[in-house]
Structure formats: C-alpha cells, structure tokens
C-alpha positions in Angstrom: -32.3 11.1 49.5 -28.9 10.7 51.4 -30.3 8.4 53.7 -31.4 6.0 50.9 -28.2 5.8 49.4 -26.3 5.3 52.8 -29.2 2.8 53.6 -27.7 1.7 50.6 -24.1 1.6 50.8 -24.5 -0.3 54.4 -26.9 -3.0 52.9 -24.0 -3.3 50.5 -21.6 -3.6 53.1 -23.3 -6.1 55.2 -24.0 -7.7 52.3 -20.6 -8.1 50.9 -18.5 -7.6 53.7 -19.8 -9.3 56.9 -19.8 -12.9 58.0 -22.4 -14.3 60.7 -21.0 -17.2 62.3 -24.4 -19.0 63.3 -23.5 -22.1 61.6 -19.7 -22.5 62.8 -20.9 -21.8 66.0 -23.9 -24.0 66.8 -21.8 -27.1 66.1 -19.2 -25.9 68.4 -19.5 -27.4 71.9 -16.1 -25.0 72.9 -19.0 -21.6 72.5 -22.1 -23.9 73.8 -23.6 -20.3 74.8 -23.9 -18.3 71.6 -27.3 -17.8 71.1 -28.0 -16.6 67.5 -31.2 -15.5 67.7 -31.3 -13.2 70.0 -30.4 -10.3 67.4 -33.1 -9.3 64.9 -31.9 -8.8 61.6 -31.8 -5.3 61.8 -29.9 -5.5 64.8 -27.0 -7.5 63.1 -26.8 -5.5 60.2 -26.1 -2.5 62.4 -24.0 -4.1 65.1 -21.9 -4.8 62.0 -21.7 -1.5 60.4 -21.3 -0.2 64.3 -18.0 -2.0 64.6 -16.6 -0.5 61.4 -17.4 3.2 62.3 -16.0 2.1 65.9 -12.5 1.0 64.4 -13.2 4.3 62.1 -13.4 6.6 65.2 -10.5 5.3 67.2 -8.2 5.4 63.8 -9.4 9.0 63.2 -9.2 10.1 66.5 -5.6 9.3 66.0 -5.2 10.5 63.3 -6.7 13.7 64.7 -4.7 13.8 68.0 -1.2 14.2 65.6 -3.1 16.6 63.1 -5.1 18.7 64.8 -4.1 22.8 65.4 -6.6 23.5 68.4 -6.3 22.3 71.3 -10.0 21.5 71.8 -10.0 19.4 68.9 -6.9 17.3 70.2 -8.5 17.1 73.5 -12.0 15.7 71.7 -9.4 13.3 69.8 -8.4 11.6 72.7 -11.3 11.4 74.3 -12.8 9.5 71.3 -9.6 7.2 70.8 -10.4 6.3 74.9 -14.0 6.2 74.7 -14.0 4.1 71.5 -11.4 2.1 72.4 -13.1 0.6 75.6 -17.0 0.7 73.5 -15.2 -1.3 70.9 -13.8 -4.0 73.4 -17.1 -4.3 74.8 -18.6 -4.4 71.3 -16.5 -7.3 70.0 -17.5 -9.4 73.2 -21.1 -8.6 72.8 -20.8 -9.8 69.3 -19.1 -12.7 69.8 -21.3 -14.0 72.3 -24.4 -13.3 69.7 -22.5 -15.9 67.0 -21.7 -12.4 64.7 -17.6 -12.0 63.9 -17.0 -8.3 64.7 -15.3 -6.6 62.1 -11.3 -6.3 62.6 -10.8 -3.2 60.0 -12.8 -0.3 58.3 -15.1 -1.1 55.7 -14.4 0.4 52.3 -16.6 3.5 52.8 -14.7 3.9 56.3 -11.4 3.5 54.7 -12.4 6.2 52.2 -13.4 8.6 54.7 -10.3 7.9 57.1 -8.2 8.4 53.8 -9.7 11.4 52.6 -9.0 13.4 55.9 -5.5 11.9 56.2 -5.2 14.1 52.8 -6.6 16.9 53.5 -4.4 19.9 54.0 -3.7 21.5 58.0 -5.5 24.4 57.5 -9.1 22.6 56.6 -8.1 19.4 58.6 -10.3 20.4 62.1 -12.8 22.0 60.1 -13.3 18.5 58.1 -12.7 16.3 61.0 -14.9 18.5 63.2 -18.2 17.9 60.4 -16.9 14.3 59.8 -17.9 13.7 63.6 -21.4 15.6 63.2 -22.2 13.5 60.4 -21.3 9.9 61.7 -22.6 10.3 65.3 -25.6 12.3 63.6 -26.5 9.2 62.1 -25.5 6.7 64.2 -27.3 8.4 66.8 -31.0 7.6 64.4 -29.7 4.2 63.5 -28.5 3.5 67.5 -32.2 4.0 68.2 -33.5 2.3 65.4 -31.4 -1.0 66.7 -32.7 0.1 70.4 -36.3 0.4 69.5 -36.2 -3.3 67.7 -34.3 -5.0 69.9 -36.0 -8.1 71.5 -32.8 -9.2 74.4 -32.6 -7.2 77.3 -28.9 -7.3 77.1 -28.5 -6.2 73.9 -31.6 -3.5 74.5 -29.6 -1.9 77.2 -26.5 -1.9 75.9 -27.7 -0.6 72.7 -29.4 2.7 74.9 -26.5 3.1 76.7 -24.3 3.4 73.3 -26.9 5.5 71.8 -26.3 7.8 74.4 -22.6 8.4 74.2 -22.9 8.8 71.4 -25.2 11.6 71.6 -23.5 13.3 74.1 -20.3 12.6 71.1 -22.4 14.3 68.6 -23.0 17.1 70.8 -19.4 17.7 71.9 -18.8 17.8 68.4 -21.5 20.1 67.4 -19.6 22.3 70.5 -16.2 22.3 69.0 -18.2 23.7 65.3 -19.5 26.6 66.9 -16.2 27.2 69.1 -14.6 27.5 65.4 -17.4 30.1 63.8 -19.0 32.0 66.7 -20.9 34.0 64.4 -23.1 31.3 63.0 -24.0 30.6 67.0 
C-alpha cells in the first residue's frame, strides 16, 4: 500500500513539477547533441525525482552534520554531503545532455521531509535522520534498479548501476549506524 501512494505522490510530482526540454532543445543548434530519446519514460520520471532526493540528501546531510550528537552520524553526514554533492554534478550533466532540466530545489514532499527533521527536537534528531536514510535509500535502491533494468542507452544503463550501488552501500551504512544506536534489536 505505501508503495502505491509514493508511486503516487512521484507521478504527481513529475507530473506537476518537472519540465522536459525536448522541444527547446531540438531547435537549438547551440545543444545539437541532446538526444531525447534515449530515456524511456520510466527512466525520466525517475531521473527527475532522483535529482530532488539528491538536492534532499546533500541539504540534510547538512543539516545533520550541525545537528547531529554522535559522532558516527556526523561522520555519515559528511560523507553524504560529499558523495551527493559530486553524484548530483554528474546527475545534472547527464540530464542535460538527455534534453531533461534537472531539478534546482526539493520537491514539495522533499521540502516536507527536510522541514520536518529541521523541527525535530536533539534528543530524537539521529534517531529520525538515521530511519529517514533507511527509507529513501531503501527505496531508491528498488526504483535505481527499476530505471537500470529498463534502461535502453548504455550510458545511462551504467551509470544508473553504478548509482544503484552507492546507494546500496548508503542504505547499508545507514542500516549500520541503527543498530550502533539499539544493540539489543541486533
């Protein structure tokens, strides 16, 4: 059920909040290389809602570097304002290249996360931030894979793998730092 209604919410978001710039582009001799069709449309939907969660990361793991009481967390933090940081160049030229405008803030479900945890009190803060990075690299792990497994461009195939496996190894760092807070529930 909660993968219907987040199915959902990013169809929404795509929808609503994305532009694909096939039509500026294939009249401009000044980008004479886009390609447009080398993305299925599954792919574009999810590069799309990929960039938002990408800005989301690096703005949390900000966020989480400043708020943060363990030291492992902190440590996590920066890693994922580095790694993200450098994915999310990468991402924006890959995009561009494929005629789609990358994203240049969080959607409004990525705001809404982002501003939830800037709320939340210090002494839940790394538990919430901790189960907020199981969640999203949970799924974006499945939906990584989904893009991989559809994806026609070798380019884009390859990059997508690689991606789906840092961010993997992202989920399981975080999955790491859970049970480093409860031991018992190892």
């Amino acid at each position: 059920m909660q993968l219907k209604i987040t199915l959902i919410i990013f169809l929404s978001i795509l929808i609503f909040g994305c532009t694909v710039k096939g039509q500026e582009n294939s009249s401009n001799p000044s980008n004479s290389n886009c390609n447009c069709d080398k993305i299925d449309p599954f792919g574009k939907w999810f590069l799309l809602i990929a960039g938002s969660a990408g800005i989301m990361e690096v703005e949390l793991g900000k966020l989480a570097s400043e708020r943060s009481s363990r030291a492992d967390v902190k440590e996590f933090a920066i890693m994922m304002v580095d790694e993200h940081t450098e994915i999310n160049k990468e991402y924006r030229e890959l995009l561009t290249k494929n005629c789609l405008t990358p994203p240049t803030k969080m959607f409004p479900d990525n705001q809404k996360l982002y501003d939830s945890l800037k709320a939340d009190q210090n002494n839940i803060f790394d538990r919430d931030y901790i189960q907020v990075m199981i969640n999203d690299h949970g799924m974006a792990v499945h939906w990584f894979e989904q893009a991989y497994q559809n994806a026609n461009d070798k380019e884009i195939k390859t990059w997508l793998g690689r991606m789906r496996d840092i961010v993997c190894n992202h989920y399981n760092m975080a999955v790491k730092l859970q049970e480093a807070e409860y031991p018992e529930c190892k």
